[in-house]
N, C-alpha and C positions, 0 to 999 in steps of 0.2 A: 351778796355784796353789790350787786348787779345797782350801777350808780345812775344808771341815765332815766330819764323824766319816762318814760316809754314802757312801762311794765308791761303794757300787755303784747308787745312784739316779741318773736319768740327770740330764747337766748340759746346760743351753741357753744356748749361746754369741752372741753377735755381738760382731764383734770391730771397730770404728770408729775414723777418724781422728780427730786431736785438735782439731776444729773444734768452734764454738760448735750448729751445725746437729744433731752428734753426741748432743746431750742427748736434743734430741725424740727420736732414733731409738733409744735406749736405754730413755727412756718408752713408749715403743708397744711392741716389746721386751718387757719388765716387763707391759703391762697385758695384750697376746695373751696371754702365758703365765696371767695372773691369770684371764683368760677363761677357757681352754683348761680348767684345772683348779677352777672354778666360786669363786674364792676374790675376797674385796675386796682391790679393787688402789689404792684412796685410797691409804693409807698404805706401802706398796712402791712407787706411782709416784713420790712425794713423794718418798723418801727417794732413790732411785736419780737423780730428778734432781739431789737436793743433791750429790750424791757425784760423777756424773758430771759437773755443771758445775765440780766443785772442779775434778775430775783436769783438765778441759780449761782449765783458768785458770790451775791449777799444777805440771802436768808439760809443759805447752806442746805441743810437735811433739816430743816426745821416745817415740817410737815408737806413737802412737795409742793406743787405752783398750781395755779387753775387758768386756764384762758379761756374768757368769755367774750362771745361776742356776737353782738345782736345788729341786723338791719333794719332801717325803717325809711319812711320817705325823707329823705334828702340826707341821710348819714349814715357811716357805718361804724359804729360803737363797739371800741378793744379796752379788755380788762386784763391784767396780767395779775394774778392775786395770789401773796406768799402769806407764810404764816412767821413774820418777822417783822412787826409793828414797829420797832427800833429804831430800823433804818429807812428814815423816808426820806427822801432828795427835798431839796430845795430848790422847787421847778422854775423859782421864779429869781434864780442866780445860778443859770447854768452858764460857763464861763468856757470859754473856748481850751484848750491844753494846748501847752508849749508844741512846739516843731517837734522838739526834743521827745516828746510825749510818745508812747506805743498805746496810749489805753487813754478812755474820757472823753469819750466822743458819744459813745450810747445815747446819751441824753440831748445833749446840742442833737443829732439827728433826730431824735423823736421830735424834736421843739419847731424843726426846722421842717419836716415831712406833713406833723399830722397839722389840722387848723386847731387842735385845741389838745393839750396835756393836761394832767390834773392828779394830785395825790389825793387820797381816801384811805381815812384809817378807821377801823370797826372793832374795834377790843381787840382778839390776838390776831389779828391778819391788816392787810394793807393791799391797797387795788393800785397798780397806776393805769389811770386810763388814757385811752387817745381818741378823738373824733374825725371822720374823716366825713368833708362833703361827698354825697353822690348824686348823681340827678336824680330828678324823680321820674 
């Protein structure tokens, strides 16, 4: 599914059932890598858990989640990929929630964190991705 211009950088996979436990493991995931390549993972962690806890809230057990994600010069490239085509956000009318609200914020922060969001749909799965600058 792997959506960014960059094929030949390598991609870091784990691929997770669709349980709630799944998030953390996608966060540590996300931050090793942030380690690994000396880069700030606040804003990748955050976003990757928003993303993952959607797919696990809203593609359900419909074939567990994937989280991909690749570095290269000046970005660091997150894929969150369910097997729930259906449900794809509408990234470009994400709307703040009332006061009132406990829940619906996932998105406004991923929007607000990464420099760039983006839906991908591919027959029976769907990616949301995020871009983060990094230096080179």
């Amino acid at each position: 599914m792997h959506a960014t211009a960059a094929y030949s950088e390598p991609v870091y996979i784990v691929r997770l059932p669709s349980v709630p436990s799944s998030v953390a493991t996608a966060r540590e995931h996300v931050e090793a890598l942030c380690r690994k390549f000396g880069l700030d993972s606040f804003g990748p962690v955050q976003v990757v858990s928003e993303l993952a806890g959607n797919a696990v809230e809203h593609a359900g057990m419909c074939g567990g989640l994937e989280v991909w994600v690749s570095v290269g010069p000046g970005y660091l490239w997150i894929e969150v990929v369910d097997f729930a085509p259906e449900f794809v956000p509408d990234l470009d009318h994400v709307q703040e929630p009332d006061d009132e609200q406990e829940r619906g914020r996932g998105l406004l922060i991923a929007r607000t964190l990464a420099e760039r969001i983006e839906a991908l749909v591919l027959g029976d799965r769907k990616a949301l991705c995020a871009c983060f600058p990094v230096p080179v």
